[in-house]
C-alpha positions in Angstrom: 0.0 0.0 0.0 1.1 3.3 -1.0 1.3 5.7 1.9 2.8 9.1 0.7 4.2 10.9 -2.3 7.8 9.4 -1.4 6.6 6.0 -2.2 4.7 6.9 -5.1 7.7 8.1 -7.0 9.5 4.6 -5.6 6.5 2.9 -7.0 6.2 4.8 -10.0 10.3 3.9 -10.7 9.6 0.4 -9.7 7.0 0.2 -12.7 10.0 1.8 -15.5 11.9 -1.2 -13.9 9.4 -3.7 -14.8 8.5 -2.3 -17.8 12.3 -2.6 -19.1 12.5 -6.5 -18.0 9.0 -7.4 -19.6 9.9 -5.7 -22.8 13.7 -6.9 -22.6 12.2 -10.6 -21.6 10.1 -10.3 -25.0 12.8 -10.3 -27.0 15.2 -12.9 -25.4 12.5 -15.3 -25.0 9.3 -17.5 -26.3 6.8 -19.5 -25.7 6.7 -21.6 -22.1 9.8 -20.1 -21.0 8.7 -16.3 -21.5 5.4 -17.2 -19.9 7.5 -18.6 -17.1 9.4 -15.6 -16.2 7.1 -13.2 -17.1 4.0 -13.9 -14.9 5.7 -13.2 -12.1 6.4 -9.8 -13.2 2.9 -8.7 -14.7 1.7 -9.6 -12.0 3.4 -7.3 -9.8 3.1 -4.7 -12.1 -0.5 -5.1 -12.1 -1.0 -4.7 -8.2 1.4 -1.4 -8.1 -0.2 -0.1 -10.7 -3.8 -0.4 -8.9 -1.8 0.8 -5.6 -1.0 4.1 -7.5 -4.6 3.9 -9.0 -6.0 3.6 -5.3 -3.4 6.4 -3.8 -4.4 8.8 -5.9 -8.0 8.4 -6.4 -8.3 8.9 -2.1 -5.7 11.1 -2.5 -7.6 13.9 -5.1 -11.4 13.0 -4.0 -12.7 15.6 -1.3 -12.6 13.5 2.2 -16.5 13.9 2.4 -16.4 12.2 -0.9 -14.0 9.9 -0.3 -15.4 9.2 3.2 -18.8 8.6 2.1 -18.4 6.4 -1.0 -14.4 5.0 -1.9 -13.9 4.4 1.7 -17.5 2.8 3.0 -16.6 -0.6 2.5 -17.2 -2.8 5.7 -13.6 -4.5 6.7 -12.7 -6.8 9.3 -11.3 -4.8 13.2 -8.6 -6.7 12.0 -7.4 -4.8 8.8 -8.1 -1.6 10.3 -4.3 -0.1 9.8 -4.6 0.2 5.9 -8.0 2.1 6.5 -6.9 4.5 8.8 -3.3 5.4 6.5 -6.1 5.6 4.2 -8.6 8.7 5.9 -5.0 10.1 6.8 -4.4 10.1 3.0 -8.1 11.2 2.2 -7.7 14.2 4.3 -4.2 15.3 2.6 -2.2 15.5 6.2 1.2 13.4 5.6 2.2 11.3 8.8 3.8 14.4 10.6 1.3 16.4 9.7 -1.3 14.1 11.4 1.2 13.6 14.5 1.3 16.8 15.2 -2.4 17.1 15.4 -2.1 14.4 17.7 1.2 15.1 19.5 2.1 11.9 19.1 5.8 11.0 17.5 5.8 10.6 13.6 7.0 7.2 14.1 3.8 6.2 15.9 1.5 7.7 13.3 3.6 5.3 11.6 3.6 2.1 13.2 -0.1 2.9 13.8 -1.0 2.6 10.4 1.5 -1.1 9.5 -0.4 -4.0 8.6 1.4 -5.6 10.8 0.6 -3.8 14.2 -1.4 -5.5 15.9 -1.9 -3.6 19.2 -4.3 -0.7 18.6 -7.0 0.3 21.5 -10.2 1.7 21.0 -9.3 4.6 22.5 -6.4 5.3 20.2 -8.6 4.5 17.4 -11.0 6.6 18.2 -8.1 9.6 18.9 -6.9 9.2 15.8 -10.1 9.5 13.5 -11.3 12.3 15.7 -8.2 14.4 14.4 -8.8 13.8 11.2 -13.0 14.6 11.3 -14.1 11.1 10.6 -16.2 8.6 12.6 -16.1 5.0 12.4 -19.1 2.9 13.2 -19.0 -1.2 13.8 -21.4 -3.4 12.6 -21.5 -6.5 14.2 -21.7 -9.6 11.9 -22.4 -13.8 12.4 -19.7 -14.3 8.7 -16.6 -12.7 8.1 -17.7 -11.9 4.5 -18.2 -8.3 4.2 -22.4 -7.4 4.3 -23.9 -5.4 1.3 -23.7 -1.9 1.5 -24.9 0.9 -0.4 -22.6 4.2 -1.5 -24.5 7.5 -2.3 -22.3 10.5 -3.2 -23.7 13.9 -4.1 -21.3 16.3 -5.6 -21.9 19.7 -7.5 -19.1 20.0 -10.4 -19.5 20.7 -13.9 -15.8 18.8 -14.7 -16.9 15.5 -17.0 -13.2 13.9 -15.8 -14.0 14.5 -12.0 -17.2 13.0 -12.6 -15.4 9.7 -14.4 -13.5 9.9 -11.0 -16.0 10.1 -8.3 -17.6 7.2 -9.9 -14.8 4.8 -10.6 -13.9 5.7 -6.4 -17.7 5.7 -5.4 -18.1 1.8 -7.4 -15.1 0.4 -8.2 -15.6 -0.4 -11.6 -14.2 2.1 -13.8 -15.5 4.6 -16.4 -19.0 4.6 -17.1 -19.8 4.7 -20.9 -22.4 7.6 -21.1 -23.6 10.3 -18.6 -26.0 12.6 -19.9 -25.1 12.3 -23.5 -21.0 12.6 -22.5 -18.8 10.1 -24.0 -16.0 7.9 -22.8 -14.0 11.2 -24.6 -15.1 13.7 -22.6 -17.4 16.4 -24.7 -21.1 17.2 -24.3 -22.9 19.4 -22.0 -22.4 20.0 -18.4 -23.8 18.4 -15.8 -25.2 20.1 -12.2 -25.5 17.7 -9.1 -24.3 14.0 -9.7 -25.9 11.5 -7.7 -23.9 7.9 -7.6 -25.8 4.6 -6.2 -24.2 1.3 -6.4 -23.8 -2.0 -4.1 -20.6 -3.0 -2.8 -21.4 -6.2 -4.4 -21.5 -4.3 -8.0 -24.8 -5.5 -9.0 -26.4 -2.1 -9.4 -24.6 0.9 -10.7 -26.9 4.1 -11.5 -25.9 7.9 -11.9 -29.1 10.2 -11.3 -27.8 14.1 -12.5 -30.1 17.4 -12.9 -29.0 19.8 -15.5 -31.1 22.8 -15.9 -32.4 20.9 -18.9 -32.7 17.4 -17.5 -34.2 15.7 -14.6 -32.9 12.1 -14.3 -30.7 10.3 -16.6 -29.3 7.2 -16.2 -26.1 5.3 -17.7 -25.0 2.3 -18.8 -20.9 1.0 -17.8 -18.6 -0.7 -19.8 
Protein backbone atom coordinates (compact mmCIF):
# COMPACT_ATOMS: atom_id res chain seq x y z
CA UNK A 1 0.00 0.00 0.00
CA UNK A 2 1.06 3.31 -1.01
CA UNK A 3 1.27 5.74 1.90
CA UNK A 4 2.75 9.07 0.66
CA UNK A 5 4.22 10.91 -2.28
CA UNK A 6 7.76 9.38 -1.37
CA UNK A 7 6.59 6.00 -2.15
CA UNK A 8 4.66 6.93 -5.05
CA UNK A 9 7.72 8.10 -6.97
CA UNK A 10 9.52 4.55 -5.55
CA UNK A 11 6.46 2.92 -7.01
CA UNK A 12 6.21 4.83 -9.99
CA UNK A 13 10.28 3.86 -10.71
CA UNK A 14 9.57 0.37 -9.74
CA UNK A 15 7.02 0.25 -12.73
CA UNK A 16 10.03 1.78 -15.52
CA UNK A 17 11.85 -1.16 -13.90
CA UNK A 18 9.45 -3.70 -14.76
CA UNK A 19 8.47 -2.26 -17.84
CA UNK A 20 12.34 -2.64 -19.08
CA UNK A 21 12.52 -6.53 -17.98
CA UNK A 22 8.99 -7.38 -19.58
CA UNK A 23 9.92 -5.75 -22.81
CA UNK A 24 13.67 -6.93 -22.61
CA UNK A 25 12.23 -10.65 -21.61
CA UNK A 26 10.12 -10.32 -24.97
CA UNK A 27 12.80 -10.33 -27.04
CA UNK A 28 15.19 -12.90 -25.40
CA UNK A 29 12.46 -15.33 -24.97
CA UNK A 30 9.31 -17.47 -26.27
CA UNK A 31 6.79 -19.48 -25.67
CA UNK A 32 6.66 -21.58 -22.06
CA UNK A 33 9.79 -20.06 -20.98
CA UNK A 34 8.68 -16.29 -21.55
CA UNK A 35 5.44 -17.24 -19.88
CA UNK A 36 7.52 -18.62 -17.08
CA UNK A 37 9.36 -15.56 -16.19
CA UNK A 38 7.06 -13.20 -17.10
CA UNK A 39 4.04 -13.88 -14.88
CA UNK A 40 5.74 -13.22 -12.06
CA UNK A 41 6.44 -9.84 -13.23
CA UNK A 42 2.85 -8.66 -14.65
CA UNK A 43 1.69 -9.58 -11.95
CA UNK A 44 3.42 -7.32 -9.80
CA UNK A 45 3.10 -4.67 -12.11
CA UNK A 46 -0.45 -5.13 -12.08
CA UNK A 47 -0.97 -4.66 -8.17
CA UNK A 48 1.44 -1.38 -8.08
CA UNK A 49 -0.24 -0.14 -10.70
CA UNK A 50 -3.76 -0.37 -8.88
CA UNK A 51 -1.80 0.82 -5.64
CA UNK A 52 -1.03 4.15 -7.48
CA UNK A 53 -4.65 3.85 -8.97
CA UNK A 54 -6.02 3.57 -5.29
CA UNK A 55 -3.37 6.36 -3.83
CA UNK A 56 -4.40 8.80 -5.92
CA UNK A 57 -8.03 8.37 -6.38
CA UNK A 58 -8.27 8.91 -2.13
CA UNK A 59 -5.66 11.12 -2.55
CA UNK A 60 -7.58 13.90 -5.15
CA UNK A 61 -11.37 13.00 -4.00
CA UNK A 62 -12.75 15.58 -1.32
CA UNK A 63 -12.55 13.54 2.20
CA UNK A 64 -16.52 13.90 2.39
CA UNK A 65 -16.44 12.18 -0.88
CA UNK A 66 -14.05 9.95 -0.27
CA UNK A 67 -15.37 9.18 3.15
CA UNK A 68 -18.83 8.62 2.14
CA UNK A 69 -18.37 6.38 -1.00
CA UNK A 70 -14.36 4.96 -1.88
CA UNK A 71 -13.86 4.42 1.75
CA UNK A 72 -17.53 2.84 2.97
CA UNK A 73 -16.63 -0.64 2.48
CA UNK A 74 -17.24 -2.80 5.68
CA UNK A 75 -13.59 -4.49 6.66
CA UNK A 76 -12.73 -6.84 9.25
CA UNK A 77 -11.29 -4.82 13.19
CA UNK A 78 -8.62 -6.68 12.01
CA UNK A 79 -7.38 -4.81 8.84
CA UNK A 80 -8.08 -1.62 10.26
CA UNK A 81 -4.34 -0.07 9.77
CA UNK A 82 -4.63 0.24 5.94
CA UNK A 83 -8.01 2.11 6.52
CA UNK A 84 -6.91 4.50 8.77
CA UNK A 85 -3.27 5.42 6.48
CA UNK A 86 -6.15 5.63 4.15
CA UNK A 87 -8.63 8.67 5.91
CA UNK A 88 -5.00 10.10 6.76
CA UNK A 89 -4.41 10.05 2.95
CA UNK A 90 -8.05 11.16 2.23
CA UNK A 91 -7.65 14.17 4.28
CA UNK A 92 -4.22 15.34 2.65
CA UNK A 93 -2.20 15.49 6.17
CA UNK A 94 1.24 13.39 5.64
CA UNK A 95 2.24 11.29 8.82
CA UNK A 96 3.76 14.41 10.57
CA UNK A 97 1.28 16.43 9.69
CA UNK A 98 -1.27 14.08 11.41
CA UNK A 99 1.17 13.65 14.45
CA UNK A 100 1.26 16.77 15.19
CA UNK A 101 -2.41 17.14 15.40
CA UNK A 102 -2.07 14.41 17.75
CA UNK A 103 1.18 15.09 19.50
CA UNK A 104 2.09 11.89 19.07
CA UNK A 105 5.84 11.02 17.48
CA UNK A 106 5.76 10.61 13.58
CA UNK A 107 6.95 7.16 14.07
CA UNK A 108 3.79 6.23 15.93
CA UNK A 109 1.48 7.66 13.29
CA UNK A 110 3.61 5.31 11.56
CA UNK A 111 3.57 2.06 13.15
CA UNK A 112 -0.11 2.92 13.83
CA UNK A 113 -0.97 2.57 10.37
CA UNK A 114 1.49 -1.06 9.50
CA UNK A 115 -0.39 -4.00 8.60
CA UNK A 116 1.36 -5.60 10.75
CA UNK A 117 0.61 -3.82 14.22
CA UNK A 118 -1.42 -5.49 15.88
CA UNK A 119 -1.92 -3.55 19.18
CA UNK A 120 -4.30 -0.66 18.62
CA UNK A 121 -6.97 0.28 21.46
CA UNK A 122 -10.19 1.67 20.99
CA UNK A 123 -9.28 4.57 22.51
CA UNK A 124 -6.37 5.28 20.24
CA UNK A 125 -8.58 4.46 17.38
CA UNK A 126 -10.98 6.57 18.20
CA UNK A 127 -8.06 9.61 18.94
CA UNK A 128 -6.89 9.17 15.84
CA UNK A 129 -10.06 9.47 13.47
CA UNK A 130 -11.28 12.26 15.69
CA UNK A 131 -8.17 14.42 14.41
CA UNK A 132 -8.79 13.81 11.20
CA UNK A 133 -13.02 14.60 11.32
CA UNK A 134 -14.15 11.05 10.56
CA UNK A 135 -16.20 8.60 12.63
CA UNK A 136 -16.05 4.99 12.35
CA UNK A 137 -19.05 2.85 13.17
CA UNK A 138 -18.98 -1.21 13.77
CA UNK A 139 -21.44 -3.44 12.63
CA UNK A 140 -21.55 -6.48 14.17
CA UNK A 141 -21.71 -9.60 11.88
CA UNK A 142 -22.39 -13.85 12.43
CA UNK A 143 -19.68 -14.34 8.67
CA UNK A 144 -16.65 -12.74 8.12
CA UNK A 145 -17.69 -11.95 4.46
CA UNK A 146 -18.17 -8.32 4.18
CA UNK A 147 -22.40 -7.42 4.25
CA UNK A 148 -23.91 -5.39 1.34
CA UNK A 149 -23.73 -1.94 1.52
CA UNK A 150 -24.92 0.90 -0.40
CA UNK A 151 -22.62 4.18 -1.50
CA UNK A 152 -24.47 7.51 -2.27
CA UNK A 153 -22.32 10.53 -3.18
CA UNK A 154 -23.69 13.90 -4.13
CA UNK A 155 -21.26 16.32 -5.60
CA UNK A 156 -21.93 19.66 -7.54
CA UNK A 157 -19.15 19.98 -10.41
CA UNK A 158 -19.46 20.73 -13.91
CA UNK A 159 -15.76 18.76 -14.71
CA UNK A 160 -16.87 15.52 -16.98
CA UNK A 161 -13.22 13.91 -15.78
CA UNK A 162 -13.99 14.54 -12.01
CA UNK A 163 -17.24 12.97 -12.58
CA UNK A 164 -15.38 9.75 -14.36
CA UNK A 165 -13.47 9.88 -11.03
CA UNK A 166 -16.04 10.07 -8.30
CA UNK A 167 -17.58 7.22 -9.89
CA UNK A 168 -14.76 4.78 -10.61
CA UNK A 169 -13.89 5.74 -6.38
CA UNK A 170 -17.66 5.65 -5.42
CA UNK A 171 -18.14 1.82 -7.43
CA UNK A 172 -15.10 0.41 -8.19
CA UNK A 173 -15.59 -0.41 -11.64
CA UNK A 174 -14.20 2.12 -13.77
CA UNK A 175 -15.48 4.56 -16.44
CA UNK A 176 -19.03 4.57 -17.12
CA UNK A 177 -19.75 4.72 -20.89
CA UNK A 178 -22.42 7.60 -21.12
CA UNK A 179 -23.65 10.35 -18.58
CA UNK A 180 -26.05 12.64 -19.94
CA UNK A 181 -25.12 12.32 -23.51
CA UNK A 182 -21.00 12.63 -22.47
CA UNK A 183 -18.79 10.07 -24.01
CA UNK A 184 -15.99 7.92 -22.79
CA UNK A 185 -14.03 11.21 -24.58
CA UNK A 186 -15.14 13.68 -22.61
CA UNK A 187 -17.44 16.35 -24.75
CA UNK A 188 -21.13 17.23 -24.28
CA UNK A 189 -22.85 19.43 -22.00
CA UNK A 190 -22.41 20.02 -18.40
CA UNK A 191 -23.80 18.42 -15.79
CA UNK A 192 -25.24 20.12 -12.19
CA UNK A 193 -25.53 17.67 -9.08
CA UNK A 194 -24.30 13.96 -9.74
CA UNK A 195 -25.88 11.46 -7.72
CA UNK A 196 -23.90 7.88 -7.62
CA UNK A 197 -25.82 4.62 -6.24
CA UNK A 198 -24.24 1.27 -6.42
CA UNK A 199 -23.78 -1.97 -4.09
CA UNK A 200 -20.59 -3.02 -2.80
CA UNK A 201 -21.43 -6.21 -4.41
CA UNK A 202 -21.52 -4.30 -7.97
CA UNK A 203 -24.79 -5.54 -9.04
CA UNK A 204 -26.39 -2.10 -9.43
CA UNK A 205 -24.58 0.94 -10.66
CA UNK A 206 -26.86 4.09 -11.47
CA UNK A 207 -25.94 7.94 -11.90
CA UNK A 208 -29.13 10.21 -11.30
CA UNK A 209 -27.84 14.15 -12.51
CA UNK A 210 -30.07 17.36 -12.87
CA UNK A 211 -28.96 19.75 -15.46
CA UNK A 212 -31.11 22.79 -15.91
CA UNK A 213 -32.45 20.92 -18.89
CA UNK A 214 -32.71 17.41 -17.46
CA UNK A 215 -34.22 15.72 -14.55
CA UNK A 216 -32.95 12.14 -14.32
CA UNK A 217 -30.71 10.34 -16.58
CA UNK A 218 -29.34 7.25 -16.16
CA UNK A 219 -26.07 5.34 -17.66
CA UNK A 220 -25.05 2.29 -18.83
CA UNK A 221 -20.85 0.97 -17.76
CA UNK A 222 -18.59 -0.70 -19.76
Amino acid sequence: MIKSDLQLERTRKRISELDEEISTLRQEMKGELLSFFLEPLETELKELRHQIHEYLCIKELPLSIAVEGHLQKPILLDNISPLLAQLRIAAKLTQAQLAERLNWKQSNVSRFENENYGSHTISKISEYTSALGVWLHLTPSMSEKPPRVRYNIEVSTTDYSLADQLFTAGTGIGRPSSILGYTSSGTAQTFGQVRIVATADKETQIIDAKTGSASNAFMTTN
